[in-house]
N, C-alpha and C positions, 0 to 999 in steps of 0.2 A: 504494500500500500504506500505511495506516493508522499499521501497527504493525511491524518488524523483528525483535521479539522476542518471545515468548510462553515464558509457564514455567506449568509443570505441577506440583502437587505432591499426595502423596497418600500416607496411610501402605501401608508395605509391600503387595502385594496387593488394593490397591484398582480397577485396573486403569490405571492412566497409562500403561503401557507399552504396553497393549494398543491404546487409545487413539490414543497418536502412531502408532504404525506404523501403523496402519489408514487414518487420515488422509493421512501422507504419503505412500502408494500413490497416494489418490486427489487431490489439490493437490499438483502440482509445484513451487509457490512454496515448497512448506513445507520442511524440511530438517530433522533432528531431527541432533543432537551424538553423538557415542562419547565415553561417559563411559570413564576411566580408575577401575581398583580393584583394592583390594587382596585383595578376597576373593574366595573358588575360585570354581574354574566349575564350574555347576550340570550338571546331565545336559541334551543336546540343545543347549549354549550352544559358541562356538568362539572365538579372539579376533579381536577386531572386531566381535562378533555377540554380545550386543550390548552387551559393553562389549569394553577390551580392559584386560587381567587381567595386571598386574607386579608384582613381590614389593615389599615393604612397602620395602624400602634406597631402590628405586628409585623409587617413589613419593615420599620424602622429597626425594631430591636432585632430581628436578623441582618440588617447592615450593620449594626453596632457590634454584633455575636461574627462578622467577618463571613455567612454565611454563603454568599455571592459572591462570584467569580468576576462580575461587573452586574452593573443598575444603571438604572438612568431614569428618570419622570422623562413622558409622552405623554403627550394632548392631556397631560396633567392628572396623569397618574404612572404609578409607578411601577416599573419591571423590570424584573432581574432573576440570574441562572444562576443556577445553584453548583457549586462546584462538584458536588460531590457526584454528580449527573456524568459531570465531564470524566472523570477518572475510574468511573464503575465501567462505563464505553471502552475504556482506551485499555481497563485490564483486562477484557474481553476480549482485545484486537478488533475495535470496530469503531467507524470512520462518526463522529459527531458532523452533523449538517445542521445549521440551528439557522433561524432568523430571528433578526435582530434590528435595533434602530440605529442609526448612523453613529449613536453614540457610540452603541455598543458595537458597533464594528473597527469602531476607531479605538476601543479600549482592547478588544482581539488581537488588533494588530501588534496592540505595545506591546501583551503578556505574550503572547503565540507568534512569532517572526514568519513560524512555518506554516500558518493557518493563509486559506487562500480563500477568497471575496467572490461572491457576484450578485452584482447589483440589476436587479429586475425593473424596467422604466414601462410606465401603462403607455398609449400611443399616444396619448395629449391629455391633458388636465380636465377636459371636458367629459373625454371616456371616463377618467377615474373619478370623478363626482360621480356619475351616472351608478358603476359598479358598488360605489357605498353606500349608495343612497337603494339600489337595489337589494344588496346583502345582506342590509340593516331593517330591509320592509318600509322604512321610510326616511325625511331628511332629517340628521344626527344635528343634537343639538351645535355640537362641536363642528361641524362641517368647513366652517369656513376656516376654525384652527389647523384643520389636516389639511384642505385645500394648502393653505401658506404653509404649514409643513414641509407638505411632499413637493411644491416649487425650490424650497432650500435645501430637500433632500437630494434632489435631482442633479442639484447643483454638484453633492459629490460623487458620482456615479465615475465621471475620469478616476477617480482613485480605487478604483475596486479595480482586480485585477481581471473580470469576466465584466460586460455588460450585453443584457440582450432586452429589448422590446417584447413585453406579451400584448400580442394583438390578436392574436388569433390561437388559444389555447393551445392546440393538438401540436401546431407548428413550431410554436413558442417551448413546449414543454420537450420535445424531439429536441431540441439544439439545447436547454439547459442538462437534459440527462445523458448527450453525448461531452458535454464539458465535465461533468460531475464524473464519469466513465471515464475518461482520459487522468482525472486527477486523481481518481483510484489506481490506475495500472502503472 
């Protein structure tokens, strides 16, 4: 194996989630993380699935407790992996694929030299409104914070070492799982 760590990042609703889970069905090496967070669970989500969801106290005193490998507050709550996630994978011999927020990919890089990036861009700003505001069943109060989000997000995609456009799922997803292939061999 290549590589032991892959990070994924993408503004809100670009499809990273869609993505890793899809992949890790099919590559048993791969393993994706349970993000921890502070904010509610969505309709169809349970905890563990697929984050697992503790009130903001508690969230704190595991940063305090050193729990987190990296954290970062998004559209104003807070998320972060848990280390112990990473190092159960890698004594197994198998590759962590996680998504993350631009924070958290810029903190990957500092601890992980060897961990390798790809950054997933929706096809325009307009598409990715569209896909939030569908996911979500209707328009999120936050909408306009992710909107200017994923525009400053966007802005770092030059620094990820993979970037690719989902536009069209099936096509999109063919070219990320031949990159993730490559950086497994």
């Amino acid at each position: 194996m290549k590589t032991n760590l892959i990070i994924v990042a993408a503004p809100s609703g670009a499809g990273k989630s869609s993505f890793i889970e899809k992949i890790c069905k099919e590559n048993e090496l791969l393993v994706d993380t349970i993000t921890y967070t502070t904010r509610a669970m969505r309709l169809g989500e349970s905890q563990g699935h697929p984050y697992y969801f503790v009130p903001e106290v508690e969230f704190k005193k595991k940063i305090d407790e050193g729990f987190f490998v990296e954290w970062a507050m998004v559209h104003t709550r807070f998320y972060g992996t848990p280390m112990y996630q990473l190092e159960e994978a890698w004594k197994n011999g198998r590759c962590i694929i996680m998504d993350v927020d631009i924070q958290g990919a810029r903190t990957f890089r500092e601890k992980f030299s060897t961990c390798k990036t790809i950054f997933i861009l929706p096809p325009s700003i307009d598409e990715l409104r569209k896909r939030i505001i569908k996911r979500d069943g209707k328009v999120p109060q936050d909408i306009e914070i992710r909107m200017e989000n994923a525009k400053n997000e966007m802005k770092e995609a030059p620094h990820f070492d993979f970037r690719l456009v989902n536009d069209d799922f099936a096509t999109s997803y063919a070219e990320f799982k031949k990159i993730v292939e490559n950086l497994l061999r």
